[in-house]
N, CA, C and O atoms as a Tinker XYZ file with bonds, in Angstrom:
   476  protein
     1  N    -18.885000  -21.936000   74.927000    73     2
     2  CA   -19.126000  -21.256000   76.201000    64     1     3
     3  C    -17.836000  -20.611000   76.694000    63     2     4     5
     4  O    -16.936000  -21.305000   77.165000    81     3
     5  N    -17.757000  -19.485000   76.604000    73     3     6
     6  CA   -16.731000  -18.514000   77.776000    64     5     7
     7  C    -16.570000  -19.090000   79.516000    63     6     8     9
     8  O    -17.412000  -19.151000   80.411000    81     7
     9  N    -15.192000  -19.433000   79.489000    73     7    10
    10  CA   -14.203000  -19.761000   80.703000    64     9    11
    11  C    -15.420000  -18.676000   81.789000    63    10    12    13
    12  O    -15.925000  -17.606000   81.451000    81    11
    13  N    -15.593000  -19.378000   83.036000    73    11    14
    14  CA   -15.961000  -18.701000   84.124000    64    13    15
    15  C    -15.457000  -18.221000   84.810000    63    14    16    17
    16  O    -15.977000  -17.829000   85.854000    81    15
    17  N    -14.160000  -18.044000   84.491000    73    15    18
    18  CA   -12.784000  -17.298000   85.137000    64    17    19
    19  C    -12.586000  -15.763000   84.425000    63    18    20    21
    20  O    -11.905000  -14.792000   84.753000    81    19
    21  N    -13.585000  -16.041000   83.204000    73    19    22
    22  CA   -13.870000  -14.647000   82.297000    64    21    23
    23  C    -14.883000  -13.859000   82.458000    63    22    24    25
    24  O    -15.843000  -14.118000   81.733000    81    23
    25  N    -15.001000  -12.913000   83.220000    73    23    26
    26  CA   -15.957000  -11.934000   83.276000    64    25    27
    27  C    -15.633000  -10.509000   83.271000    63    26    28    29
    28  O    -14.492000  -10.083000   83.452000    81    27
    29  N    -17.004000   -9.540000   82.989000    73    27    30
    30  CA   -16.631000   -8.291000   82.669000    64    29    31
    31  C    -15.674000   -7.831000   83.837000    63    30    32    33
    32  O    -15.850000   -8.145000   85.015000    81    31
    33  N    -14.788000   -7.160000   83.435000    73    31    34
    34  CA   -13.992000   -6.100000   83.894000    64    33    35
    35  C    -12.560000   -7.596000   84.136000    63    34    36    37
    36  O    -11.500000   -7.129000   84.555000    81    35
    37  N    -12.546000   -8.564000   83.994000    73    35    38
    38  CA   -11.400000   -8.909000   83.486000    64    37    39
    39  C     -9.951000   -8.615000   82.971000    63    38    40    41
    40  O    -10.044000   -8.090000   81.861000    81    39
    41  N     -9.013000   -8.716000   83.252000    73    39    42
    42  CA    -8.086000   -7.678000   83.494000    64    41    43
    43  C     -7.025000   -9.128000   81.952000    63    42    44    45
    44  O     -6.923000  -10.331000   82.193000    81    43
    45  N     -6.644000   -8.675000   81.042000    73    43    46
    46  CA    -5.868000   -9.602000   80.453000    64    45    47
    47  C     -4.274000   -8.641000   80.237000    63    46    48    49
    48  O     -4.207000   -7.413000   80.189000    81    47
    49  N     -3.265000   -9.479000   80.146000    73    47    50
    50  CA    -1.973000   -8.576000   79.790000    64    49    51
    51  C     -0.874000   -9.547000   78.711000    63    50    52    53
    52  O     -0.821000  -10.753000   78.469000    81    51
    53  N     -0.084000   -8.379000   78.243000    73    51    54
    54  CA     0.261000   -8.791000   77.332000    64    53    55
    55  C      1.695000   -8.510000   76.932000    63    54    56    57
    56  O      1.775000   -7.307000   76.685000    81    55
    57  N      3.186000   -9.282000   76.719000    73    55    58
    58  CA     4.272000   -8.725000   77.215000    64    57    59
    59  C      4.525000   -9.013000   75.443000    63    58    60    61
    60  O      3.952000   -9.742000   74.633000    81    59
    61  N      5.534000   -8.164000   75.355000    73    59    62
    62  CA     5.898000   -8.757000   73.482000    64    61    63
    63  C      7.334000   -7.504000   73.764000    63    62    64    65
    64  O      7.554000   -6.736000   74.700000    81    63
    65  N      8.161000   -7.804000   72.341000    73    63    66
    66  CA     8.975000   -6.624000   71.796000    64    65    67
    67  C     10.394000   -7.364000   71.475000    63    66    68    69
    68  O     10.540000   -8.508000   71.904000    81    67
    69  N     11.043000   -6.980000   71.015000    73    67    70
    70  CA    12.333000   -6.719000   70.775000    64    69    71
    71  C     13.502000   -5.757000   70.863000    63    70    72    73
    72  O     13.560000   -4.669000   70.291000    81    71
    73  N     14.431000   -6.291000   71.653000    73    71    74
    74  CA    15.206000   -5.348000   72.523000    64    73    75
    75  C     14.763000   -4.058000   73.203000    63    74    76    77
    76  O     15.279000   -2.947000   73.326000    81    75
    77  N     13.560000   -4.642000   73.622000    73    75    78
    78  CA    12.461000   -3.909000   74.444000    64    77    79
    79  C     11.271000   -4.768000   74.927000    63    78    80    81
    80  O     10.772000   -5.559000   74.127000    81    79
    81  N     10.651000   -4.637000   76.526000    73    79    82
    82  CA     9.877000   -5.423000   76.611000    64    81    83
    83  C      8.386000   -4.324000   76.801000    63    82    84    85
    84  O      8.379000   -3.628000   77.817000    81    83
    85  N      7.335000   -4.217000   75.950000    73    83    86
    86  CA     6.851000   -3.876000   75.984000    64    85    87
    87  C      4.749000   -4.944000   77.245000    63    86    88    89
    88  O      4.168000   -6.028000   77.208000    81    87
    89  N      4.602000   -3.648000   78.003000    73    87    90
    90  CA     3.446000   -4.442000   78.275000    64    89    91
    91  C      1.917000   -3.796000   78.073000    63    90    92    93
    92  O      1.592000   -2.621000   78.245000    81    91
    93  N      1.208000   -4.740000   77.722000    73    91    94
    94  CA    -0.329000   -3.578000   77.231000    64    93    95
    95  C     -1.288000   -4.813000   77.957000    63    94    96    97
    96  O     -1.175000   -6.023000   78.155000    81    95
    97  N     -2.275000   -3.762000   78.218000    73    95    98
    98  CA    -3.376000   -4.395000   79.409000    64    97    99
    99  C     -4.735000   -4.435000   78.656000    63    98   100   101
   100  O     -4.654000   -3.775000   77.620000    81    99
   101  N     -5.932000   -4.985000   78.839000    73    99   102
   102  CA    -6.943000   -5.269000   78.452000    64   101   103
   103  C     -7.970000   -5.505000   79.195000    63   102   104   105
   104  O     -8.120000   -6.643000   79.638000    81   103
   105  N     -8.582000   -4.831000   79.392000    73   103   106
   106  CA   -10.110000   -5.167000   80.117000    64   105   107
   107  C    -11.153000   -5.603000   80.047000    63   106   108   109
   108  O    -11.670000   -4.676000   79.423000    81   107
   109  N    -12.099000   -6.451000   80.216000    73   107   110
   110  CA   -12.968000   -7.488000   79.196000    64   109   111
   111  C    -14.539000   -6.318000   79.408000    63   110   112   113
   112  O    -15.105000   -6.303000   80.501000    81   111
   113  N    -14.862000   -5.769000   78.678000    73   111   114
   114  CA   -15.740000   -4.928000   79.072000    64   113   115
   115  C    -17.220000   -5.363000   78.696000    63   114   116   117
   116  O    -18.163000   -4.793000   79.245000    81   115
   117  N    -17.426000   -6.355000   77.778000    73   115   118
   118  CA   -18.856000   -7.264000   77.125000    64   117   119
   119  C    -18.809000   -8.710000   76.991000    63   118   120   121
   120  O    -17.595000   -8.845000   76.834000    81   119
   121  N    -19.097000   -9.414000   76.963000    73   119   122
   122  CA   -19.722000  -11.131000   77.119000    64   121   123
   123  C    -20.576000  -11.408000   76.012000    63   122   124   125
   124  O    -21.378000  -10.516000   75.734000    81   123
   125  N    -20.584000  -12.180000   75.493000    73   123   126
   126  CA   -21.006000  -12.073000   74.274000    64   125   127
   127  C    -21.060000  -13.759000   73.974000    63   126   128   129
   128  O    -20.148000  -14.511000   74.319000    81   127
   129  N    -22.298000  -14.209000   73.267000    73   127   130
   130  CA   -22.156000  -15.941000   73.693000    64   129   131
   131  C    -21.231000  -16.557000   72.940000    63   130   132   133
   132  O    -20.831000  -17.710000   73.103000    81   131
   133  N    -20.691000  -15.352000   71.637000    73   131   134
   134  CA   -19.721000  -15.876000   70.851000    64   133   135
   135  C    -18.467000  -15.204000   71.087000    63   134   136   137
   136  O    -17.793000  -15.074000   70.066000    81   135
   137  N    -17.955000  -14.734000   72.165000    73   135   138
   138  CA   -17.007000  -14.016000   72.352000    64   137   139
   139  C    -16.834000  -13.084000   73.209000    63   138   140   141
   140  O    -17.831000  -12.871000   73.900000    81   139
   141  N    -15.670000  -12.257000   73.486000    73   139   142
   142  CA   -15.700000  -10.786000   74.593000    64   141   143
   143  C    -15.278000   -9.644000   73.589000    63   142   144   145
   144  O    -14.692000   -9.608000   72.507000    81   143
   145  N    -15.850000   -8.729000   74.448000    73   143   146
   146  CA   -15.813000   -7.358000   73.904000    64   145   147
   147  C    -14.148000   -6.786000   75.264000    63   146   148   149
   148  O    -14.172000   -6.724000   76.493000    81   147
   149  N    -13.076000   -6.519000   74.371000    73   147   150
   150  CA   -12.207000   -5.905000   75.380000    64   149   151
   151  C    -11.757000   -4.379000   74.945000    63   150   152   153
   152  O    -11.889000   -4.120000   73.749000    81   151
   153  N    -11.276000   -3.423000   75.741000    73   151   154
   154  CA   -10.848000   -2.203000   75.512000    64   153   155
   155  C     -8.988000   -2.179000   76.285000    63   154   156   157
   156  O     -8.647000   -2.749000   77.322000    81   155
   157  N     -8.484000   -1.700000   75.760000    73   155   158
   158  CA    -6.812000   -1.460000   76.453000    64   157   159
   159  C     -7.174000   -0.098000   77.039000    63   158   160   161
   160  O     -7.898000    0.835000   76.693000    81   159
   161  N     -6.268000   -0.401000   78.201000    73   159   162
   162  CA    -6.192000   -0.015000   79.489000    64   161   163
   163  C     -4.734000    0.459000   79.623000    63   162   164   165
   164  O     -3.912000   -0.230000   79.019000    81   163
   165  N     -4.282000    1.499000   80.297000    73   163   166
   166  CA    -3.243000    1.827000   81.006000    64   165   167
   167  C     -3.111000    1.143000   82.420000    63   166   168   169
   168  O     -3.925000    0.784000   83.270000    81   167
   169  N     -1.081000    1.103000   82.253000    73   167   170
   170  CA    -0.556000    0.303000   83.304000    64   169   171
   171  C      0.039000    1.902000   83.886000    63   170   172   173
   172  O     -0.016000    3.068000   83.494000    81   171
   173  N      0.854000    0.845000   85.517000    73   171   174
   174  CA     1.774000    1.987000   86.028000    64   173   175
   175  C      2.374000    1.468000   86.492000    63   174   176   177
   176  O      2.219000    0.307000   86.870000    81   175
   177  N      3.521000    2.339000   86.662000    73   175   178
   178  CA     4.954000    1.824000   87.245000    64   177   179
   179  C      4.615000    1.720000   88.863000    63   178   180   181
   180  O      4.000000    2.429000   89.659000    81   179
   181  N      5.350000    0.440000   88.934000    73   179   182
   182  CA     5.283000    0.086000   91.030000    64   181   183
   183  C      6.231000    1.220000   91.289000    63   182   184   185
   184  O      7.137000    1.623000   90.560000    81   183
   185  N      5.827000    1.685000   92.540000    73   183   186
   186  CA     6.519000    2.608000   93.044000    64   185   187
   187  C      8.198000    1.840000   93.979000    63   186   188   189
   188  O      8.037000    1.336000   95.091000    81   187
   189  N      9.294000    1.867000   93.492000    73   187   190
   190  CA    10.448000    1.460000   93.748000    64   189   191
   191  C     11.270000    0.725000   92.721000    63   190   192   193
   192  O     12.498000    0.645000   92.746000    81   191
   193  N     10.243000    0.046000   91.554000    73   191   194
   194  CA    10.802000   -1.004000   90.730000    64   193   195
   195  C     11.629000   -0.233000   89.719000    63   194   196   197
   196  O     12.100000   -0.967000   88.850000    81   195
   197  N     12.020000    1.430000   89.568000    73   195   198
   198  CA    12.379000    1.946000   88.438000    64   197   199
   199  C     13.824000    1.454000   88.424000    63   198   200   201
   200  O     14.346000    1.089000   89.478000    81   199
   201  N     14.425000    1.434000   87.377000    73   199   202
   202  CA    15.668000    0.376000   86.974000    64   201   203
   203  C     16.428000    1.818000   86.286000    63   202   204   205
   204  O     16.089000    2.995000   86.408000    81   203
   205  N     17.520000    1.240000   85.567000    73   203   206
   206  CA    18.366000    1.654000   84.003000    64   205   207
   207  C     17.257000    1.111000   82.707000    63   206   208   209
   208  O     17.354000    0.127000   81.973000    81   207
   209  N     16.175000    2.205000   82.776000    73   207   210
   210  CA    15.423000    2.369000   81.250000    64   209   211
   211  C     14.587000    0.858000   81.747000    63   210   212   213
   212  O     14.264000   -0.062000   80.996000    81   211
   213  N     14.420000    0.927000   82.891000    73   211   214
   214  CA    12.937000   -0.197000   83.191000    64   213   215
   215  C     12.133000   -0.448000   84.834000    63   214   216   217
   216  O     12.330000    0.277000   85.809000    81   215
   217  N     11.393000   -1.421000   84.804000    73   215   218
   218  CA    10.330000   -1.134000   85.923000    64   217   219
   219  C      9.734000   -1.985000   86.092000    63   218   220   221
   220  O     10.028000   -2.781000   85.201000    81   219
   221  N      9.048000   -2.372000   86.681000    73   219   222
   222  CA     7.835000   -3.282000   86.833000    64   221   223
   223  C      6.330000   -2.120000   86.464000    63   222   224   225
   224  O      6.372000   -0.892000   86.536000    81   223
   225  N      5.215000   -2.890000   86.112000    73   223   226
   226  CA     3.813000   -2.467000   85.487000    64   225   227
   227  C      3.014000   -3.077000   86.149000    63   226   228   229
   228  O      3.160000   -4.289000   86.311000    81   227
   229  N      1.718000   -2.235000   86.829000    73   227   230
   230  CA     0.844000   -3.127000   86.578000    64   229   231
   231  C     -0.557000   -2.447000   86.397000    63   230   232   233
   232  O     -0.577000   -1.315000   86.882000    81   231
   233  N     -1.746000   -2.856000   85.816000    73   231   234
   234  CA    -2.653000   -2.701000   85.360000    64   233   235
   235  C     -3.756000   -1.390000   85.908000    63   234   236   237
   236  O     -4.302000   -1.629000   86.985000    81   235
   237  N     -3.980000   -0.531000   85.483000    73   235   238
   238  CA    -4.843000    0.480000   86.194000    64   237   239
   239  C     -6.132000    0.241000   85.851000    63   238   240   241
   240  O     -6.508000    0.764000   84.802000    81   239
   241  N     -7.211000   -0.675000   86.706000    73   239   242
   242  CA    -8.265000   -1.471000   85.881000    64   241   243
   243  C     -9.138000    0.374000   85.857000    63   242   244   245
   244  O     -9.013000    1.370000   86.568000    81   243
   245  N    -10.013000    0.022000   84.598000    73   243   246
   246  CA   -11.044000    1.173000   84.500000    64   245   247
   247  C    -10.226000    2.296000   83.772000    63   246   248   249
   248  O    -10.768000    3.155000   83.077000    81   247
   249  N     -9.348000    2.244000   83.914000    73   247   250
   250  CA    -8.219000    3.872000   83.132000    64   249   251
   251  C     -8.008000    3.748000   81.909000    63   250   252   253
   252  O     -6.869000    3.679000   81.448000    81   251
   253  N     -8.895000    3.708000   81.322000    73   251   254
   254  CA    -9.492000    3.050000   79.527000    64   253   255
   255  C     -8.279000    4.207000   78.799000    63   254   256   257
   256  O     -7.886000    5.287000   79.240000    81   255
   257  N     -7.953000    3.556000   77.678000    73   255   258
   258  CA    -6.949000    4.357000   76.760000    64   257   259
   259  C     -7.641000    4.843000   75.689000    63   258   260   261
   260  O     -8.285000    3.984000   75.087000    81   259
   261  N     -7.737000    6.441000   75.082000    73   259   262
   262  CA    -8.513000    7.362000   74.253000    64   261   263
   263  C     -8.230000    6.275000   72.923000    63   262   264   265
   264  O     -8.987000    5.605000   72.221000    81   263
   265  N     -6.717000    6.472000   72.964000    73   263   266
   266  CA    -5.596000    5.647000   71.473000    64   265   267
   267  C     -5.429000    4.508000   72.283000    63   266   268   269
   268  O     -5.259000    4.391000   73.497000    81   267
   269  N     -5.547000    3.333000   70.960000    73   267   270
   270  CA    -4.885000    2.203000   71.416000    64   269   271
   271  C     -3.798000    1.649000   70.498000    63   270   272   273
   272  O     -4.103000    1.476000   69.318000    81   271
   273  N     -2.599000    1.360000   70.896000    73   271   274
   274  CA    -1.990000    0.735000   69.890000    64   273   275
   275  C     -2.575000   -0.713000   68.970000    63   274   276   277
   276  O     -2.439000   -1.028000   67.788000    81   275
   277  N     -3.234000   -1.345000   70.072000    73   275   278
   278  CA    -3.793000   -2.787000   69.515000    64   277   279
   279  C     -5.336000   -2.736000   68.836000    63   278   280   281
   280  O     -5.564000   -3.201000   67.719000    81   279
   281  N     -6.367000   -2.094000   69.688000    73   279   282
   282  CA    -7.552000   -2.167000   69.592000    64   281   283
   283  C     -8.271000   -1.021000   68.732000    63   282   284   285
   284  O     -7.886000    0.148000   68.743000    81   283
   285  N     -9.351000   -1.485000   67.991000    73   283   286
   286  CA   -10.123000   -0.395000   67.090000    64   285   287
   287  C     -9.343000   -0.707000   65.754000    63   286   288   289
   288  O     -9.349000    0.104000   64.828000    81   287
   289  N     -8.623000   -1.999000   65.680000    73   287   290
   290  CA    -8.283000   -2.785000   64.238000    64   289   291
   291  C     -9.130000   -3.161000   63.546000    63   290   292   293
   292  O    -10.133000   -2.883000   64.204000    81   291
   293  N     -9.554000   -3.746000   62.387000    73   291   294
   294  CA   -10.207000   -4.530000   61.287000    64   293   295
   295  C    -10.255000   -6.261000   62.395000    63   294   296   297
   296  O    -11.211000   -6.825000   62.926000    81   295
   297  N     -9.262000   -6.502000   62.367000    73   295   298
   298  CA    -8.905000   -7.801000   62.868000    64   297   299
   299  C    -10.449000   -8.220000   63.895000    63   298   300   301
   300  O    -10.594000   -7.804000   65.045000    81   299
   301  N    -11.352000   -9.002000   63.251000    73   299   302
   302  CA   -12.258000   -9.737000   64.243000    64   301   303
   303  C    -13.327000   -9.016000   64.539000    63   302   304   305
   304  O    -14.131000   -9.383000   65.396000    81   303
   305  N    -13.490000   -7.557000   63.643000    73   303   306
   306  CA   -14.475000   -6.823000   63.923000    64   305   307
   307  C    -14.333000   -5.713000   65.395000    63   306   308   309
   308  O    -13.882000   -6.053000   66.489000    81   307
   309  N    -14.729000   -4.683000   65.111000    73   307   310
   310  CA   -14.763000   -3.825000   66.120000    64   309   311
   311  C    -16.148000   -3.742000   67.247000    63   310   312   313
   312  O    -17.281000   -4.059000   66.885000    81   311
   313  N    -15.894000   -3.364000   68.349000    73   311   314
   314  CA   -17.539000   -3.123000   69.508000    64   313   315
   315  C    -17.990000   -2.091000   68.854000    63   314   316   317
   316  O    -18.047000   -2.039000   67.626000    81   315
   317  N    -18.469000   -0.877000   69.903000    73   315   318
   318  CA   -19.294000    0.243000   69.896000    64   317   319
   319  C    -18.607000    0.930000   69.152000    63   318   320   321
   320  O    -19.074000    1.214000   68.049000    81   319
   321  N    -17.325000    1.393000   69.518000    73   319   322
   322  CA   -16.379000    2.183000   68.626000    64   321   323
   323  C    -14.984000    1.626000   68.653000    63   322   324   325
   324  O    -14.573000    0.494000   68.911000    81   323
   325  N    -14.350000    2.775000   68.303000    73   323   326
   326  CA   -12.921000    2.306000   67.466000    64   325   327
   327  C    -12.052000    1.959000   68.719000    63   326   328   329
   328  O    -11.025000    1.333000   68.460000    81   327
   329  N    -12.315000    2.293000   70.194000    73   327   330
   330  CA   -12.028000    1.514000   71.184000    64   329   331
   331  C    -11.965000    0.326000   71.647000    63   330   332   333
   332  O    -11.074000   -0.037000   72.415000    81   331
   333  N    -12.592000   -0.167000   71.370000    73   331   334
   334  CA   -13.341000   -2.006000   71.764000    64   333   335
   335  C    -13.115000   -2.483000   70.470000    63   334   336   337
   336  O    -13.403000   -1.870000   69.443000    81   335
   337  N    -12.495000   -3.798000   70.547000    73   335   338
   338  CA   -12.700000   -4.733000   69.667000    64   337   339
   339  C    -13.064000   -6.352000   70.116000    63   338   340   341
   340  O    -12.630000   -6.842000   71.159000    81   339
   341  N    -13.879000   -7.044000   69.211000    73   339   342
   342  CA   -14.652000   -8.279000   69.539000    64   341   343
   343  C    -13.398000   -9.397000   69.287000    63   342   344   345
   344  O    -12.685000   -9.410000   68.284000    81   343
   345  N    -13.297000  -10.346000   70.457000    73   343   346
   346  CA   -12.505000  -11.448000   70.231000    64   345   347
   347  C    -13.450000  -12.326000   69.752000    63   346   348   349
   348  O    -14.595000  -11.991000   70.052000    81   347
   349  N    -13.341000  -13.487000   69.012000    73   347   350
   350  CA   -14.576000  -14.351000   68.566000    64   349   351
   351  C    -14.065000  -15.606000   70.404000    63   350   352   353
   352  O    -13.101000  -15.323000   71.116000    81   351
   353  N    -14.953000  -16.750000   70.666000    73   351   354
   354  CA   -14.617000  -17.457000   71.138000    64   353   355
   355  C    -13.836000  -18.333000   71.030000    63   354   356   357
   356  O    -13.148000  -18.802000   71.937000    81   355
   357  N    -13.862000  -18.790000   69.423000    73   355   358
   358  CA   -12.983000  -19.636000   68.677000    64   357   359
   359  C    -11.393000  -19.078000   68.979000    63   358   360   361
   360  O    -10.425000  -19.684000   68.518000    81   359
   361  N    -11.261000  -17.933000   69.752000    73   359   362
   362  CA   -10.013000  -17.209000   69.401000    64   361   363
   363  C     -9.250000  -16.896000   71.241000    63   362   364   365
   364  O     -8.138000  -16.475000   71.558000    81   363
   365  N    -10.582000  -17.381000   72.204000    73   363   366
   366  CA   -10.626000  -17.140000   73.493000    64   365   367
   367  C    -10.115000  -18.236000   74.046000    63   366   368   369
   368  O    -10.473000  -19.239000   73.429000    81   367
   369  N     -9.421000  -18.460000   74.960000    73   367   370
   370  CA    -9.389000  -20.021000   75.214000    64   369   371
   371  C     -9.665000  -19.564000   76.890000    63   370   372   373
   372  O    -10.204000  -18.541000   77.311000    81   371
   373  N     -8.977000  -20.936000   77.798000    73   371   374
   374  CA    -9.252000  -20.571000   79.312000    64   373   375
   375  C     -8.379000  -19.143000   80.264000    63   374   376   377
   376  O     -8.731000  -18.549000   81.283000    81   375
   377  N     -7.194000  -18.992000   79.414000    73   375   378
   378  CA    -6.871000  -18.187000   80.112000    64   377   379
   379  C     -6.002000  -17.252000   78.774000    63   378   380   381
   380  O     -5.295000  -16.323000   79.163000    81   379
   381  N     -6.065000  -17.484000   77.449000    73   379   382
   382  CA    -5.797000  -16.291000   76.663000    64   381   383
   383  C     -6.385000  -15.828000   75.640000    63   382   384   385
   384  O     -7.353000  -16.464000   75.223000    81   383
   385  N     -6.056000  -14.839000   75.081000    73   383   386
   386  CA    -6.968000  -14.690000   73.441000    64   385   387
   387  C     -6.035000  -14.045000   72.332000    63   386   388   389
   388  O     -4.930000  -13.920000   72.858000    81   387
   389  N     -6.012000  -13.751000   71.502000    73   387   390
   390  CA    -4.826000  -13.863000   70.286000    64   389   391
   391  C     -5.121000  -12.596000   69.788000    63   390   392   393
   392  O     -6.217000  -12.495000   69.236000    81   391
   393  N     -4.458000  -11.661000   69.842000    73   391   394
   394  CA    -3.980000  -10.217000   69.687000    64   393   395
   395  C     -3.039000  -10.272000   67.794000    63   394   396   397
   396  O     -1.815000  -10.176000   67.714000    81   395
   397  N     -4.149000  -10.472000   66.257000    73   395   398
   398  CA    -3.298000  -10.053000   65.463000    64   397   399
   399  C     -2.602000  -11.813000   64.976000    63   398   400   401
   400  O     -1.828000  -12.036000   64.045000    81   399
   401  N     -3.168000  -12.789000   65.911000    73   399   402
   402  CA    -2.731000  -13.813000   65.660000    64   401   403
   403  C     -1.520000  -14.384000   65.991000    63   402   404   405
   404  O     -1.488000  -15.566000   66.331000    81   403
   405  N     -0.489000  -13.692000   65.939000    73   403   406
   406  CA     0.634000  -13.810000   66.805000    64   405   407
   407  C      0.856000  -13.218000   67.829000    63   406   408   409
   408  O      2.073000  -13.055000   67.908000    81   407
   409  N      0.267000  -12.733000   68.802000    73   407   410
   410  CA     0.559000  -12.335000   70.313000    64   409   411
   411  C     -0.864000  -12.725000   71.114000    63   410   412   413
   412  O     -2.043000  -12.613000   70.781000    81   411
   413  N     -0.370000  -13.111000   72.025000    73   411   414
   414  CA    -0.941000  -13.375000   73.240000    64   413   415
   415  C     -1.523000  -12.829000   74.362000    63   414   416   417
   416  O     -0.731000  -13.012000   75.287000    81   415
   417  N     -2.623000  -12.182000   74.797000    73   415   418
   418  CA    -2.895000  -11.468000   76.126000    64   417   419
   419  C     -3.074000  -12.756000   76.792000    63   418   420   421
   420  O     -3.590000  -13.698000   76.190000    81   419
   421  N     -2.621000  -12.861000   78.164000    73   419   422
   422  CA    -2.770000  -13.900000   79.277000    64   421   423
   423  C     -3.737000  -13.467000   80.312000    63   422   424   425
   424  O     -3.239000  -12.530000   80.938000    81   423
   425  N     -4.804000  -13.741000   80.702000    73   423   426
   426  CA    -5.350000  -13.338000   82.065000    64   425   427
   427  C     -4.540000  -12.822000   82.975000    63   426   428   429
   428  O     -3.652000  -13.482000   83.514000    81   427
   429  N     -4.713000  -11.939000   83.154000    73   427   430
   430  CA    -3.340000  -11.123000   84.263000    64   429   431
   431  C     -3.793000  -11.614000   85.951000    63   430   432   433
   432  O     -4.889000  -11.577000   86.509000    81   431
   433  N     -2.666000  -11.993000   86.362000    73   431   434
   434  CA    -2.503000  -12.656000   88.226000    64   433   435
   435  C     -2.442000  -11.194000   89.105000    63   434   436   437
   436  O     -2.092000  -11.307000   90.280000    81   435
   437  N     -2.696000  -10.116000   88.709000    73   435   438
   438  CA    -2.298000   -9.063000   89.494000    64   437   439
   439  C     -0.721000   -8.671000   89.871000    63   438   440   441
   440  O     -0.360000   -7.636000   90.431000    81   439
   441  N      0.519000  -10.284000   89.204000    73   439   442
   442  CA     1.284000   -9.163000   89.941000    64   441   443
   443  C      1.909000   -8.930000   88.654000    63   442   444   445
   444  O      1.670000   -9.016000   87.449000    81   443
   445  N      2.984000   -8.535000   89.617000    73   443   446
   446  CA     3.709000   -6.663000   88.495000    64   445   447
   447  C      4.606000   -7.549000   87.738000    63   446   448   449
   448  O      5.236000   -8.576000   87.991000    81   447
   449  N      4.416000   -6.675000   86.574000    73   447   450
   450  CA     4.804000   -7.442000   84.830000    64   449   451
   451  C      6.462000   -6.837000   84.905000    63   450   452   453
   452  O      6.598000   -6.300000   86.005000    81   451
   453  N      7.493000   -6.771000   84.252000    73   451   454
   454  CA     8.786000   -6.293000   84.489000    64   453   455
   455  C      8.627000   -6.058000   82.311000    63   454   456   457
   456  O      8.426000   -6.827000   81.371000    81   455
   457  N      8.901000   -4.353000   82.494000    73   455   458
   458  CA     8.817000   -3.685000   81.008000    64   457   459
   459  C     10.239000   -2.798000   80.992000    63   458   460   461
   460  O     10.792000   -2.429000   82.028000    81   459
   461  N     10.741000   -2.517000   79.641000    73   459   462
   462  CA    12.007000   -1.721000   79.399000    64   461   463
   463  C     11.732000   -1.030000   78.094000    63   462   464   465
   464  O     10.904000   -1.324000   77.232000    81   463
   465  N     12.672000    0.028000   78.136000    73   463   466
   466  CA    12.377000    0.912000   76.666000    64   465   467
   467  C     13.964000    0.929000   76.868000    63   466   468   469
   468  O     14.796000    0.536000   77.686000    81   467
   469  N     13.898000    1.664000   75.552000    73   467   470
   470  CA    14.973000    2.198000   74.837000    64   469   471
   471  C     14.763000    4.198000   74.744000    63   470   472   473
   472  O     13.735000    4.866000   74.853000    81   471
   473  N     16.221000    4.643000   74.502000    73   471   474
   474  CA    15.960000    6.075000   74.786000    64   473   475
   475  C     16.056000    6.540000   73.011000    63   474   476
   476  O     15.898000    7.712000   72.671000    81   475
């Protein structure tokens, strides 16, 4: 059974990188008794947090991404199209789900994630 803290339009996020902190967002868009259907989502910069090559992020729910870096993989089977991909439940827990096996999306708290690039 899927966490009741999990429902559609579910907002999950996800921080990773090296000498860069990269953040990517996820939206739970299907329910499924064996799993969720999620699509990546675009973030945005808080207005004041801009730094030296960083910022704070946070989630633009509904602002679905055409390209995804993560989603529309092999990994776990794909949804409708190459947008959506199926997490199994086995792979869902209460508050994350496993991106590739080694990364983590966390249920996102709404607040603002802190991301950096390189030039």
């Amino acid at each position: 059974m899927i966490n009741p803290k999990i429902v559609v339009g579910s907002i999950f996020s996800m921080s990773w990188g090296y000498d860069q902190t990269n953040v990517n967002y996820f939206q739970v868009t299907r329910l499924s008794p064996s799993g969720v259907f999620v699509r990546e989502i675009a973030g945005k910069q808080v207005e004041g947090t801009g730094g030296n090559m960083c910022c704070s992020v946070v989630p633009q729910k509904d602002v679905f991404l055409e390209r995804s870096q993560w989603v529309g993989k092999k990994e776990n089977g794909l949804g409708k199209d190459n947008s959506e991909t199926f997490r199994r439940l086995k792979d869902v827990d209460a508050v994350a789900f496993s991106m590739e096996g080694r990364y983590f999306a966390h249920l996102n708290d709404g607040k603002p994630q802190y991301m950096s690039w390189y030039h």
